[in-house]
C-alpha positions in Angstrom: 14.9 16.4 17.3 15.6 19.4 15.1 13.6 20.7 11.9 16.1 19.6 9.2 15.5 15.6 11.0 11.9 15.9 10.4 12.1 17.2 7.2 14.5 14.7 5.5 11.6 12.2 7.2 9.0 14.2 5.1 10.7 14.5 2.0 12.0 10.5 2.1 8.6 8.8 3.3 5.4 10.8 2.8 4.7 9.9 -0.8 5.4 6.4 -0.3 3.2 6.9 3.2 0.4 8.3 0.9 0.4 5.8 -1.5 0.4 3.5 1.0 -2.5 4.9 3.2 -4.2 5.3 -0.2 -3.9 1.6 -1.2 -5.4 0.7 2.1 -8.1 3.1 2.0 -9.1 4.2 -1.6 -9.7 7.7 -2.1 -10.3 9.3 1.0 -9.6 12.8 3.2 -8.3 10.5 6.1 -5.1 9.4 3.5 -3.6 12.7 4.2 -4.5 12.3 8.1 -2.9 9.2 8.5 0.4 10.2 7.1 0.4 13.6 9.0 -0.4 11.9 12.5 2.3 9.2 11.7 4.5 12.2 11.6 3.1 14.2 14.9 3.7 10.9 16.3 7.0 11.0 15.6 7.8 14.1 16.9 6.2 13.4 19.9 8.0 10.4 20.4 11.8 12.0 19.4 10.8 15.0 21.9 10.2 12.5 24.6 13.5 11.3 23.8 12.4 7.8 22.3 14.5 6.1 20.6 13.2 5.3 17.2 15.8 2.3 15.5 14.3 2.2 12.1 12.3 5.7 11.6 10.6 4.3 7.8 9.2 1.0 9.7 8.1 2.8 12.7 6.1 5.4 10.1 4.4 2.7 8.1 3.8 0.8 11.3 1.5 4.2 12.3 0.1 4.5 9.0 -1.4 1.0 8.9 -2.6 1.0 12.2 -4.3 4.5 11.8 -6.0 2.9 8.5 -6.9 -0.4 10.1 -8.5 1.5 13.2 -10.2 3.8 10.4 -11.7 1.2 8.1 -12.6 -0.5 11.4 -14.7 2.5 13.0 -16.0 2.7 8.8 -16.2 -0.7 8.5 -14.3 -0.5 5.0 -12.8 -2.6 2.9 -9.3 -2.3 1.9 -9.6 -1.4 -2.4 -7.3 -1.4 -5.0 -8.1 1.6 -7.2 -8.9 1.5 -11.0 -8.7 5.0 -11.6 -10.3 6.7 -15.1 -6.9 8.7 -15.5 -4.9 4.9 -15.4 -7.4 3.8 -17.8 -7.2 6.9 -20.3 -2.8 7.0 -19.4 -2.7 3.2 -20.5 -5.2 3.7 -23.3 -3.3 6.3 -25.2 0.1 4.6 -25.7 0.2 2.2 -29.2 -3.8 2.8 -28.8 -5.9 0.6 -30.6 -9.8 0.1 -29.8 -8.9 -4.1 -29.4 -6.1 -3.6 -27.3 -7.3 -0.5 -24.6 -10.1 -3.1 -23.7 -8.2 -5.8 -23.5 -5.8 -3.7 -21.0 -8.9 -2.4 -19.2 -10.4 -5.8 -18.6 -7.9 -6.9 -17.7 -6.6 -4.4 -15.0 -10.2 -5.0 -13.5 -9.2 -8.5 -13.7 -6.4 -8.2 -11.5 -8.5 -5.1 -9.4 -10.6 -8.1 -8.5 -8.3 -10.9 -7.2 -6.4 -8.3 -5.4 -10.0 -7.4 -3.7 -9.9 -11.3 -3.2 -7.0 -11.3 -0.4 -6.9 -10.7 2.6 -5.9 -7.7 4.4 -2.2 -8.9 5.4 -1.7 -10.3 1.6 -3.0 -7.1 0.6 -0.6 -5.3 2.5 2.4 -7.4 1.5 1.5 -7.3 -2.1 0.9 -3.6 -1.8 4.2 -3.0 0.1 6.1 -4.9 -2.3 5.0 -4.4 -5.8 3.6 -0.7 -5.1 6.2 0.5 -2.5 8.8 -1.9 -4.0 10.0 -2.6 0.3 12.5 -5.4 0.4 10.9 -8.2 2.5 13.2 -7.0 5.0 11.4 -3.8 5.1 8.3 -5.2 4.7 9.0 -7.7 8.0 9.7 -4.8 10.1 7.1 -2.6 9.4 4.3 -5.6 9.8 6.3 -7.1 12.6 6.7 -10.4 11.1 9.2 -12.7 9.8 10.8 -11.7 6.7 10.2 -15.3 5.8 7.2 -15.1 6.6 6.0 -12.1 4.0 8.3 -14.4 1.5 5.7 -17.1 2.5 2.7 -14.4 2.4 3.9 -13.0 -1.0 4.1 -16.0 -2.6 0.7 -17.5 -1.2 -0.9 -14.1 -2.1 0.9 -14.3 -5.7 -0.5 -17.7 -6.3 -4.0 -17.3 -5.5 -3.8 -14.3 -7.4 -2.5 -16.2 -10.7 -5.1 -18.8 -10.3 -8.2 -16.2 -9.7 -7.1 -14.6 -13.1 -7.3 -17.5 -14.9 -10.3 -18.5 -13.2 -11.8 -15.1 -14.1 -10.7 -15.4 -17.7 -7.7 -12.5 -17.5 -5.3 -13.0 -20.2 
């Protein structure tokens, strides 16, 4: 494994790592941690001469299980961020009072059913709309079927549809 290898890796993965690691975990120090140890990991494993098939699944594979043995030990639970500087960003553009609330109550809408599924439809969802992975993608770095996250996506998509109506999203 050479230095130029490992830092095409870098420069491809780690931001969608990050925001991956940061969907799973909120705001937290161990984000960062997650990512980097995915990509010691790595290393390690190319330096042992491993063969790695699919380097981008095998990355988010380490991510997710580094945050599922972190929120484990923390005993968190997996949060999708509603962040002041999304509220003020989606506030600003064609800003009128009606419509910025409307916007924010509904994004807290939608903050809550996505709080609603659980951890594998999180994931998916997270993967797919966030990440934008192909199912394929998706499949290989959860080690399932990529029909079932099809089946995952659209169960997770449902009960999302009928939680916002339920809690009165518009």
């Amino acid at each position: 494994m050479n230095k130029e290898e490992i830092e095409q890796l870098i420069t491809l993965y780690e931001h969608g790592l990050l925001q991956y690691a940061f969907r799973m975990l909120g705001s937290d120090d161990y984000v960062a941690d997650a990512v980097q140890e995915a990509f010691i990991g790595y290393c390690r494993a190319r330096a042992q001469k491993k063969h790695i098939n699919n380097p981008q699944a095998w990355l988010y594979g380490v991510v997710r299980n580094k945050c599922i043995d972190f929120m484990r030990k923390h005993q968190r639970k997996v949060s999708l961020e509603v962040t002041e500087e999304y509220k003020q960003q989606n506030s600003k553009d064609d800003y009128s009072p009606d419509k910025a609330m409307i916007t924010v109550e509904n994004l807290e809408i939608i903050k809550s059913c996505f709080d609603d599924l659980n951890v594998r439809e999180r994931e998916v969802v997270s993967l797919k709309l966030e990440q934008q992975k192909s199912y394929k993608e998706i499949a290989d770095i959860l080690d399932i079927s990529s029909s079932n996250v099809g089946f995952i996506m659209h169960s997770a998509m449902k009960k999302m549809r009928q939680n916002i109506v339920l809690k009165g999203g518009r």
